[in-house]
C-alpha positions as CSV (number, residue, x, y, z in Angstrom):
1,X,99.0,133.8,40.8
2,X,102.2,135.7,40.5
3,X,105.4,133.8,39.9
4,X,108.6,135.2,40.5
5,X,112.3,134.7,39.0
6,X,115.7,136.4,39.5
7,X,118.3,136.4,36.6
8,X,121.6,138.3,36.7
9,X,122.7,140.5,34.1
10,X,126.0,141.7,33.6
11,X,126.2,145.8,32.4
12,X,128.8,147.1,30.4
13,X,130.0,150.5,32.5
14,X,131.9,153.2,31.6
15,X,135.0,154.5,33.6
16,X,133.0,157.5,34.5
17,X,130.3,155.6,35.5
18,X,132.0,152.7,37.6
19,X,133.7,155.5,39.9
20,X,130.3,156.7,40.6
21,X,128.9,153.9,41.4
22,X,131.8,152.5,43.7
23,X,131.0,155.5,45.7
24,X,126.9,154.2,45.4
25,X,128.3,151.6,46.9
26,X,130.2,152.9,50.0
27,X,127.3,155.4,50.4
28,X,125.1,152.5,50.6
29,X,126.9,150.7,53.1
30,X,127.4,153.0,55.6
31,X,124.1,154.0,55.5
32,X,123.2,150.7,56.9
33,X,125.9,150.2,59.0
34,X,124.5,153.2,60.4
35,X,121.1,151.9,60.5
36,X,121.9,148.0,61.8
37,X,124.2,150.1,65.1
38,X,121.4,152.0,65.7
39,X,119.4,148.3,65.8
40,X,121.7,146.1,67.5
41,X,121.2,145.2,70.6
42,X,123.2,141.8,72.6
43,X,119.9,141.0,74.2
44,X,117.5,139.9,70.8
45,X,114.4,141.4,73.4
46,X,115.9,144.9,72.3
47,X,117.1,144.6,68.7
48,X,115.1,147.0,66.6
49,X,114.0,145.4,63.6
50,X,111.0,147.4,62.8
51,X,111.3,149.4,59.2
52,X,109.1,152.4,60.3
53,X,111.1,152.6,63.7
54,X,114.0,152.4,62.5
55,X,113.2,155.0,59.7
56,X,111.9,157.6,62.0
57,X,115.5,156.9,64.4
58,X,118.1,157.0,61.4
59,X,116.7,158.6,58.5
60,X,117.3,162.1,59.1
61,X,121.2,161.5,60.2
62,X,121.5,159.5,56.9
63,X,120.6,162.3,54.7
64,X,122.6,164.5,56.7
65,X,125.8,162.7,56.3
66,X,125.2,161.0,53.0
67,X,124.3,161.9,49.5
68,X,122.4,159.0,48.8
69,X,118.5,160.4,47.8
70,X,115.9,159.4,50.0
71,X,114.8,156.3,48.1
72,X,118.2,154.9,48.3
73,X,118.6,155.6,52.3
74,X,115.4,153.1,52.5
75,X,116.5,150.6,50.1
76,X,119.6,150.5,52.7
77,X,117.2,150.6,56.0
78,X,115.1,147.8,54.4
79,X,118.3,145.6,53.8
80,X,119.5,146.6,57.6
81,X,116.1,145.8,59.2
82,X,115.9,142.4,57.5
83,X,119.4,141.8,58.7
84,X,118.4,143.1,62.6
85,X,115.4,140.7,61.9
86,X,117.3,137.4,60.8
87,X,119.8,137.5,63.9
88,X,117.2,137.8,66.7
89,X,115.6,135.4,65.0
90,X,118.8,132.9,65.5
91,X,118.8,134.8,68.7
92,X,115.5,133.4,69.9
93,X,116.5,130.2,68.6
94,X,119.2,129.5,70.3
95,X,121.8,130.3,68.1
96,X,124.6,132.4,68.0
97,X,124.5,135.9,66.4
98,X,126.6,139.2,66.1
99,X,125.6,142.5,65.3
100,X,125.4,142.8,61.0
101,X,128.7,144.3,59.3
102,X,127.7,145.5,55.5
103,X,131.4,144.9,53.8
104,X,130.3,143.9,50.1
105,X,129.2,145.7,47.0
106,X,125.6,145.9,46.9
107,X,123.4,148.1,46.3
108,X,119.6,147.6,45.9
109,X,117.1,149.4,43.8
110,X,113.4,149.7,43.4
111,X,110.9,151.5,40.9
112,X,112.2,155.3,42.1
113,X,115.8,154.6,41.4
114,X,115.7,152.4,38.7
115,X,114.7,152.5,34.9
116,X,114.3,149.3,32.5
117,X,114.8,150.4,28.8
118,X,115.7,147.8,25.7
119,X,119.0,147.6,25.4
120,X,120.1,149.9,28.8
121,X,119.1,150.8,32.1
122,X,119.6,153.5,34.1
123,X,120.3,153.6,37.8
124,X,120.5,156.3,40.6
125,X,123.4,157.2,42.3
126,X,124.9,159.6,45.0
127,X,125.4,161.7,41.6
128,X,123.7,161.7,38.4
129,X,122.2,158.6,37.2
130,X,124.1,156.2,35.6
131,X,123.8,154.7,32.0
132,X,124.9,150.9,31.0
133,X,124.0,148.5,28.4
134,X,123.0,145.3,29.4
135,X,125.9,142.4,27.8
136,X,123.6,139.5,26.7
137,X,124.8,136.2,26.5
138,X,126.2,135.3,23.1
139,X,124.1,132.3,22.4
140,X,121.2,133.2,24.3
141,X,119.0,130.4,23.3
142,X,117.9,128.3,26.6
143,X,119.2,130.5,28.6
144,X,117.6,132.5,31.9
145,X,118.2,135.7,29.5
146,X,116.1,134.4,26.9
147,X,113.5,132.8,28.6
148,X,112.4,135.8,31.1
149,X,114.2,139.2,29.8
150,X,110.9,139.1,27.6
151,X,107.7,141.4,27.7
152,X,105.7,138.7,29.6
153,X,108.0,138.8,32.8
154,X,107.8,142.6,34.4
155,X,111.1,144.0,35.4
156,X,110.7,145.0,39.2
157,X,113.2,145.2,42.0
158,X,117.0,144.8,41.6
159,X,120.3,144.7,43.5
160,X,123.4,145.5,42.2
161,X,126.5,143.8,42.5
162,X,130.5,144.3,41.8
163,X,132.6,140.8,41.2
164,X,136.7,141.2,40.1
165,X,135.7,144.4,38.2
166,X,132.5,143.8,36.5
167,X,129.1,144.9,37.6
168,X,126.1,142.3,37.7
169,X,122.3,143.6,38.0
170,X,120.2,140.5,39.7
171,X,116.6,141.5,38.6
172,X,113.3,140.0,39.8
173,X,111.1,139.4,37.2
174,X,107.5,138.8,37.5
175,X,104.7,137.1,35.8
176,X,100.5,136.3,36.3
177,X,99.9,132.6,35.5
178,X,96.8,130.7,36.3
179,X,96.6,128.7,39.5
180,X,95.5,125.5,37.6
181,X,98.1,124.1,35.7
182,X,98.3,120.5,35.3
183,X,101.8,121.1,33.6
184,X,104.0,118.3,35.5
185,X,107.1,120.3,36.3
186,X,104.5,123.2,37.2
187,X,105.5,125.2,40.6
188,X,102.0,125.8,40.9
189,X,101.3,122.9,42.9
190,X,104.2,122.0,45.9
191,X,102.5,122.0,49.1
192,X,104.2,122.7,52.6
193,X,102.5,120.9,55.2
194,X,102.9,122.5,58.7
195,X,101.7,120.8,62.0
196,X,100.9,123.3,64.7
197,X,101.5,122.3,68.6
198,X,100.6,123.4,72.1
199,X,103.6,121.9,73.2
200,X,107.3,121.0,71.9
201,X,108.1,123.1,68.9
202,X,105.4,125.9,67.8
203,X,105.6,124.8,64.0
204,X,107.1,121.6,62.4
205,X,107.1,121.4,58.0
206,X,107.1,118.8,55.7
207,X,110.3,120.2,54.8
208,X,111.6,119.3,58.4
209,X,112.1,122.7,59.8
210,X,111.3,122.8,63.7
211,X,110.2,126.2,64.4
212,X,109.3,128.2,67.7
213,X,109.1,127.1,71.1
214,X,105.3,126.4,72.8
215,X,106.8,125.8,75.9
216,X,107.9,128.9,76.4
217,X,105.7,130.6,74.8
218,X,103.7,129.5,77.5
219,X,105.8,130.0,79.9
220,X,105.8,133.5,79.1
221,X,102.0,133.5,79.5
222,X,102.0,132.0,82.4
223,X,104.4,134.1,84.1
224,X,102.4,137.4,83.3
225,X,99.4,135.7,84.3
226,X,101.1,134.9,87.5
227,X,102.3,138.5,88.1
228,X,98.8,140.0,87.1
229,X,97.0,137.8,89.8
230,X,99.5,139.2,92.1
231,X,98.4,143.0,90.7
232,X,94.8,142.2,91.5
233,X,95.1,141.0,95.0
234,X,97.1,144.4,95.9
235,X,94.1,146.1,94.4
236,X,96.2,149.7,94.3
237,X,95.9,152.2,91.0
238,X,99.1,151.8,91.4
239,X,99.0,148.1,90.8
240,X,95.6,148.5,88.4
241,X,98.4,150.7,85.8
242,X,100.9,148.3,86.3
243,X,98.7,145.4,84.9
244,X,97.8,147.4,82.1
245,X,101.8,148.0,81.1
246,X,102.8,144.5,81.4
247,X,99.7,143.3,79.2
248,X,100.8,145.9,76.6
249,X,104.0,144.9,76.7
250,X,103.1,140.5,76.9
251,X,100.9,141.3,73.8
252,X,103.4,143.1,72.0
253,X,106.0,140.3,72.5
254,X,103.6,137.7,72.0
255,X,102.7,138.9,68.1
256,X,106.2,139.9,67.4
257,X,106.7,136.2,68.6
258,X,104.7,134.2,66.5
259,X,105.4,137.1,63.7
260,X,109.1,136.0,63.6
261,X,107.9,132.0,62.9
262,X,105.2,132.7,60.2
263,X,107.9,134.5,58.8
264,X,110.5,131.5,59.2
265,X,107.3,129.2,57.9
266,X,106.7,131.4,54.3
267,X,110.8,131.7,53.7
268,X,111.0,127.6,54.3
269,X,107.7,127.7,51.3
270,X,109.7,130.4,49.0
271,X,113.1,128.6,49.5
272,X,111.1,125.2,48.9
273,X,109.1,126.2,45.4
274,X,106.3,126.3,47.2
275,X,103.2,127.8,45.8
276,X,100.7,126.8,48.5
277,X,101.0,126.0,53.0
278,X,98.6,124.1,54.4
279,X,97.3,124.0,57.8
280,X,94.8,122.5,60.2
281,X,91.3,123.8,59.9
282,X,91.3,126.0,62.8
283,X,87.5,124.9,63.8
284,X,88.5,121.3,63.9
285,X,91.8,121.8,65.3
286,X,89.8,123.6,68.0
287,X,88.1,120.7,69.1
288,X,90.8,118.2,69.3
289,X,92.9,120.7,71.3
290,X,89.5,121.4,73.6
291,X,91.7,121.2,76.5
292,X,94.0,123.7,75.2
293,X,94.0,127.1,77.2
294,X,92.1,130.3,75.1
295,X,95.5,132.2,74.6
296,X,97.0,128.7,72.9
297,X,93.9,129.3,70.6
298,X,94.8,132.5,70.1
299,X,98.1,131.6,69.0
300,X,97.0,129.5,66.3
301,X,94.7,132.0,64.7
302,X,97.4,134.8,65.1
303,X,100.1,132.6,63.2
304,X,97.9,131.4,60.2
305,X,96.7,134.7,60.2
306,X,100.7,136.6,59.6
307,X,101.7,133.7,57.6
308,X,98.6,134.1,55.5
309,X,99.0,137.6,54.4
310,X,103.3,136.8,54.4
311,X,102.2,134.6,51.7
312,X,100.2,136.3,49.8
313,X,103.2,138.5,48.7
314,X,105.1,135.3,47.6
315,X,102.4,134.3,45.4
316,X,101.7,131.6,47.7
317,X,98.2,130.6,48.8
318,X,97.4,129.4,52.1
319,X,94.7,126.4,52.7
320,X,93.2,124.1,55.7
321,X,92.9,120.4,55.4
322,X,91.3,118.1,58.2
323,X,93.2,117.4,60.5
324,X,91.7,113.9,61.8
325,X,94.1,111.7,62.2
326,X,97.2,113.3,60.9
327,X,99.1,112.4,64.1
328,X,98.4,108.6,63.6
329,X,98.8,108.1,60.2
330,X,101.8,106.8,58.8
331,X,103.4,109.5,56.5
332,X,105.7,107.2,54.3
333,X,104.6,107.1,51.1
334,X,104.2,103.1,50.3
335,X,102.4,102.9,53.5
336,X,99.3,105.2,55.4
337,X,98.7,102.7,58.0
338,X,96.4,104.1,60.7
339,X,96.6,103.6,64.4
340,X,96.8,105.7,67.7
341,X,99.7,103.4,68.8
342,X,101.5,104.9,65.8
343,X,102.6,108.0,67.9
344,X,103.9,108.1,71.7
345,X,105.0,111.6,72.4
346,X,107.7,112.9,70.0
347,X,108.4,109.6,68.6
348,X,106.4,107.8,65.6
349,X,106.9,104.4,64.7
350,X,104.9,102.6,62.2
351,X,103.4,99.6,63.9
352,X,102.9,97.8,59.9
353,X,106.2,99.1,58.2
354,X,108.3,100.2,60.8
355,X,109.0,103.7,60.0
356,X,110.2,106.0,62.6
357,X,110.2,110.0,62.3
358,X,109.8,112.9,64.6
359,X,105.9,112.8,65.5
360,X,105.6,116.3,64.7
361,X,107.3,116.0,61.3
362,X,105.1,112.7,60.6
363,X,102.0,115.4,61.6
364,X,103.3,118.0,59.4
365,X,103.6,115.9,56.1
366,X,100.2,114.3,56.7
367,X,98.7,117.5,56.5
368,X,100.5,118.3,53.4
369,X,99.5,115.1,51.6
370,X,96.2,115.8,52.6
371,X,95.9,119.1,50.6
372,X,97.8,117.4,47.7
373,X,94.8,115.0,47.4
374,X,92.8,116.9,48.0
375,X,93.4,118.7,44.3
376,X,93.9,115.5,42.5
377,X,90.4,114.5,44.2
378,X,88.4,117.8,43.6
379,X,89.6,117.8,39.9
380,X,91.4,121.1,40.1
381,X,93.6,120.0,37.2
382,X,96.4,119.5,39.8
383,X,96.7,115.6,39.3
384,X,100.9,116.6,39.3
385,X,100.8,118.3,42.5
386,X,103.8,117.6,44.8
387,X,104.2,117.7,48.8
388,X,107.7,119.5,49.6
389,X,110.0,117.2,52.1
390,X,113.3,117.6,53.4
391,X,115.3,116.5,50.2
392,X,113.0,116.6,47.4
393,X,109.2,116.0,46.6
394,X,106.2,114.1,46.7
395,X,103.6,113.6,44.1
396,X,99.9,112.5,44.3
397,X,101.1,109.0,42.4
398,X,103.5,108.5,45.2
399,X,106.8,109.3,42.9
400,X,109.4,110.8,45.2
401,X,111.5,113.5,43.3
402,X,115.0,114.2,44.7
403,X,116.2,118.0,45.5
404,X,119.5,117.3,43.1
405,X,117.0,116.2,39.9
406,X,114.8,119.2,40.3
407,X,114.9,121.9,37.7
């Protein structure tokens, strides 16, 4: 599994050098200006936020008017799409959102514009490239510097940064470790449970992040189905190509969608330490949901399926855990008591120790827990593995570890 850190470095810049790469960075921030006004849209239903769309629409008028090289104009697409992306997601959520304005000093590099060497690195810029010794920490012992600006950790992406005159580099660093530690501060095993619905909220995690809307979702599907009846009664061509356009366009809305929360699902793991998301098992989810309509179904297996390959980028694993009973079990840790009077709607209350939580939530770090002991029970050498919560985390001995005392 691939584990990933950032660490800043500071560079030591010549004169020469810094005036080139102040005009990096105004060259880099109009060039996704240009791309987030070509994006932006008041309505979130028309915000652009597609890399490849937005690339064929800006890129050419970027090169034109810049003389950033091609690798850097995408570097400041990519930062301009995620941007588009994050706002109609607060869009969609109910939230408030303006249009992105770029003001700050950043540029970001990748392999192509960027070159690790010992003791200096060498970036592109609207010029030649740019030459500057990294300035390492005089007592470098202990610190980030020392422990992952080593051979072990590859030197990938990077951003660069300007702070009251001095120029930062934050670099990700990346390593292979194996999947089985049993190291007790190892981020190899924090789970984040997520409870799936056909009603309320789409996605609830363990981490208490209520995601998506399933009541509009279908609503949405029940409109188009509504219209499409319509379009077959009329029976026209006419009528016949219209249903065919509004499916299209349903389908496309519906992945982008659910796209948008299994992203919001694999940024609560990476912000949480998480290395693995558990879910439902789809087949046995299935049958407690029998009543639930194909498309909700559908839904499920779409989302696990975008947050499953999400993941897999992060270094984080996705697995399935039964899912009987997570709904009436009693998620506080000194407790587990059992019972389908547990849960009435949206509202838990533990009928042995009282304790009341969003039902949802309750579901969501059930089937967290579940995975969790799962691994201490299999003997996968996980016997430290944690469940991630709102404010801290869980072990498989029940020892609940606070946000502020983490590492």
């Amino acid at each position: 599994m691939e584990v990933v850190r950032n660490i800043q470095v500071k560079l030591d810049v010549s004169d020469e050098g810094g005036e080139v790469l102040d005009e990096t960075f105004e060259q880099f921030r109009q060039a996704a200006q240009h791309v987030a006004d070509h994006g932006w849209d008041d309505n979130p239903y028309n915000i652009t936020d597609t890399k490849n769309t937005l690339h064929d629409e800006t890129y050419s008028d970027v090169r034109d008017k810049l003389d950033l090289q091609s690798s850097l104009v995408q570097s400041a697409r990519n930062l301009a799409a995620d941007a588009l992306s994050n706002c109609k997601d607060r869009k969609f959520d109910g939230e408030k959102a303006s249009k992105p304005e770029f003001r700050g000093s950043v540029v970001v590099y990748n392999g192509r514009t960027i070159t690790y060497n010992d003791d200096h690195v060498s970036l592109a810029t609207t010029d030649k490239r740019v030459t500057a010794e990294y300035v390492t920490p005089v007592n470098e012992e202990g610190t980030p510097f020392e422990d992952y600006w080593t051979d072990e950790w590859k030197k990938a992406e990077a951003t660069l940064h300007k702070r009251d005159g001095a120029y930062y580099l934050h670099v990700a660093v990346k390593k292979e470790v194996e999947p089985d530690s049993s190291d007790e501060e190892s981020e190899n095993g924090v789970v984040l449970g997520v409870d799936l619905n056909v009603d309320g909220y789409v996605a609830v995690t363990s981490t208490g992040a209520f995601l998506g809307n399933a009541d509009y979702l279908n609503h949405r599907r029940d409109e188009y189905e509504r219209r499409r009846g319509n379009l077959q009664q009329t029976g026209t061509r006419s009528a016949h190509l219209t249903i065919k356009s509004i499916g299209s366009r349903f389908a496309r809305w519906s992945v982008d969608y659910l796209h948008r929360i299994s992203k919001a699902i694999v940024r609560e793991a990476v912000e949480n330490g998480c290395t693995a998301i558990a879910f439902e098992n789809l087949e046995r989810i299935r049958k407690r949901i029998s009543n639930a309509s194909k498309f909700q179904q559908w839904a499920f297996r779409e989302l696990q399926r975008h947050v499953d390959y999400k993941a897999e980028e992060h270094g984080i694993g996705v697995d399935d855990v039964n899912p009987a009973y997570t709904s009436q079990r009693c998620s506080h840790s000194e407790c587990g008591f059992t019972h389908e009077d547990n849960r009435d709607g949206d509202e838990f209350e533990c009928l042995k120790c009282g304790k009341e939580l969003h039902s949802d939530y309750n579901a969501a770090r059930n089937t967290g827990w579940r995975l969790v002991q799962h691994w201490l029970k299999s003997g996968a050498g996980r016997a430290t593995s944690q469940l991630a919560l709102k404010s801290g985390t869980l072990n498989a001995n029940g020892r609940f570890r606070p946000t502020a005392l983490r590492s």
